[in-house]
Phi, psi and omega in degrees: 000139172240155200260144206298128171282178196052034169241179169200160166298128178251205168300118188049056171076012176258166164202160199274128136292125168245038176275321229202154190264053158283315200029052148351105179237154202035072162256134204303153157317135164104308158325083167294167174302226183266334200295337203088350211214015177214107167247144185277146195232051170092020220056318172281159198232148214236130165280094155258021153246029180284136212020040146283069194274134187262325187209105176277148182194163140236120243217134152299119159330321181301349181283340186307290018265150155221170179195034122236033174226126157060040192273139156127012196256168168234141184248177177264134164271158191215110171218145119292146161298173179095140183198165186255014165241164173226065185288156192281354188252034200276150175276351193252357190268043118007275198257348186289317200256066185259160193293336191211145168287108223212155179150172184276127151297113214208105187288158171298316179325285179322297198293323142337267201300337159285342180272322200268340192288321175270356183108348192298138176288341186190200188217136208229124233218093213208203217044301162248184190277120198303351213284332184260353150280009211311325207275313164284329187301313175291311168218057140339297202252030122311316133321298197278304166307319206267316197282027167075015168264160171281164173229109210221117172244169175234124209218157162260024148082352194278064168237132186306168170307292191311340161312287159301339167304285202311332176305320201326305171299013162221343183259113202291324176203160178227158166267090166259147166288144195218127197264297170195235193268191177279328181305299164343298192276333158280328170283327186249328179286333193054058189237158186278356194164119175325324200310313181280028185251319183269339156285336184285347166309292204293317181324311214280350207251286166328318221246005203038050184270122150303136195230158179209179209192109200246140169214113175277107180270117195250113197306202203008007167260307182238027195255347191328147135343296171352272180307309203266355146305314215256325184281320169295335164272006150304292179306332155320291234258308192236001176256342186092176199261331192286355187288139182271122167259154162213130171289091197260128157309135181267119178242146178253172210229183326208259205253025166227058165308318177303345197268117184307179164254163209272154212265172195289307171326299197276341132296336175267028147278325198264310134009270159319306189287312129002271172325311173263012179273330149131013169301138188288305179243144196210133196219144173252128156220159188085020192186137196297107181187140174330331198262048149266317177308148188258109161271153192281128181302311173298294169266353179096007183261153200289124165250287183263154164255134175215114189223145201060213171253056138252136189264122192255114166242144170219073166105157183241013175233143180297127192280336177229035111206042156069016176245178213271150180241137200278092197248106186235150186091068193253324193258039173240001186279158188303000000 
């Protein structure tokens, strides 16, 4: 066990977690928080999954998805158990909702060195949410940083501002999930709320970790015009049109086994909607279709190709009328 950053000490041995934006409080001697993974000891709180790595991989970045950082490159994946949602639709949960704490004793070093040892550009820190393993994940990518890898996560966005500060200086881009409205994330997520995913935006958009944004659309929950309206003119209003979305199909998992999978229509609606609303890059996943490839926002011409996951990158400027796709992490792409 390592003992955990972002907490204090309360009343008798209880003490507050600020990692993530639940904040737990006054959780008890003896006691973990919501994640499962931070236990109070006597007053001090403990990370018990540091170098409990549950699931290693190697992954094409475009798998995140990002598809404007570093493409064509492949990272090493990273999850611990545990998470601070308990969404009903989750893919991971397995290792997200688990009965025990469980993984390989694996150092952040190994981990470095396994990534550099397959080839990997960098390291991606995903399946479950890194916010709560967040001690080991820094420091990976502490590490990972001095040995020239990118570092990248896939988060459900609960992670504090002061967090995300402290992350920056290491963390090259993020994924967040933008889940559907606040009713979504209270009903189905079991979370107090939307707000602290557009303050962890905004965090990341201060602090300059590149960001892109994924929303898995599950019919009847999020699928509204409405619902799929009110998170792009968010995302418009304070992040700007060049931020890349993606539209992910909803297939089912774990406690909406009832839920159909969402039809191709109804991602490309949300597409469409997007688009004319004026976001530049607009992406469909988790589905047979055209709108994986990066158009030029001006003329309409293919600058990356993309089909599955293989990637033709030759360059961030359109061969026919020059103008630039906005592409970071260009020196770790393929």
């Amino acid at each position: 066990m390592k003992e955990a950053l972002f907490y204090e000490k309360a009343v008798n041995d209880t003490v507050n977690c600020h990692l993530c934006a639940r904040h737990c409080t006054e959780i008890p001697n003896g006691s973990t928080g919501f994640c499962g993974v931070r236990k109070n000891q006597e007053g001090v709180l403990y990370s018990l999954v540091y170098g409990k790595a549950c699931s290693i991989a190697m992954d094409p970045i475009e798998k995140k998805p990002l598809f404007h950082f570093a493409p064509g490159s492949e990272c090493l994946s990273m999850a611990t158990v545990g998470c601070n949602f308990r969404c009903m639709q989750c893919q991971n949960w397995e290792i997200s909702q688990p009965s025990e704490i469980s993984g390989q004793e694996i150092s952040p070093e190994k981990i470095v060195e396994m990534a550099k040892a397959q080839g990997a550009k960098g390291i991606a820190y995903t399946y479950t949410e890194p916010t709560i393993f967040y001690e080991y994940a820094y420091d990976t990518m502490k590490l990972a940083s001095k040995a020239g890898l990118y570092n990248v996560w896939v988060s459900n966005g609960y992670t504090t501002p002061e967090v995300i500060k402290h992350a920056s200086k290491y963390l090259d881009a993020v994924n967040v999930d933008v889940k559907g409205n606040d009713k979504f994330y209270k009903k189905v997520c079991m979370t107090p709320g939307i707000k602290p995913v557009y303050d962890a935006l905004l965090a990341y958009k201060k602090y300059k970790v590149f960001t892109e944004i994924t929303t898995l659309v599950v019919p009847g929950y999020n699928d509204r015009q409405k619902d799929i309206l009110g998170i792009v003119e968010w995302i418009k209003d304070n992040l700007g049109v060049d931020v890349p979305l993606h539209f992910s199909a909803f297939f089912p998992q774990y406690k909406l086994t009832d839920v159909p999978p969402t039809p191709l229509k109804t991602v490309e609606k949300c597409h469409d909607i997007a688009k004319r609303r004026g976001m530049n890059y607009v992406y469909i996943g988790n589905a047979q279709t055209d709108k994986e490839s990066t158009f030029c926002a001006k003329c309409g011409n293919t600058v990356i190709e993309r089909t599955g996951y293989s990637t033709t990158y030759q360059g961030d400027k359109c061969k026919k009328c020059g103008t630039k796709v906005p592409v970071a992490g260009k020196q770790w792409t393929r």
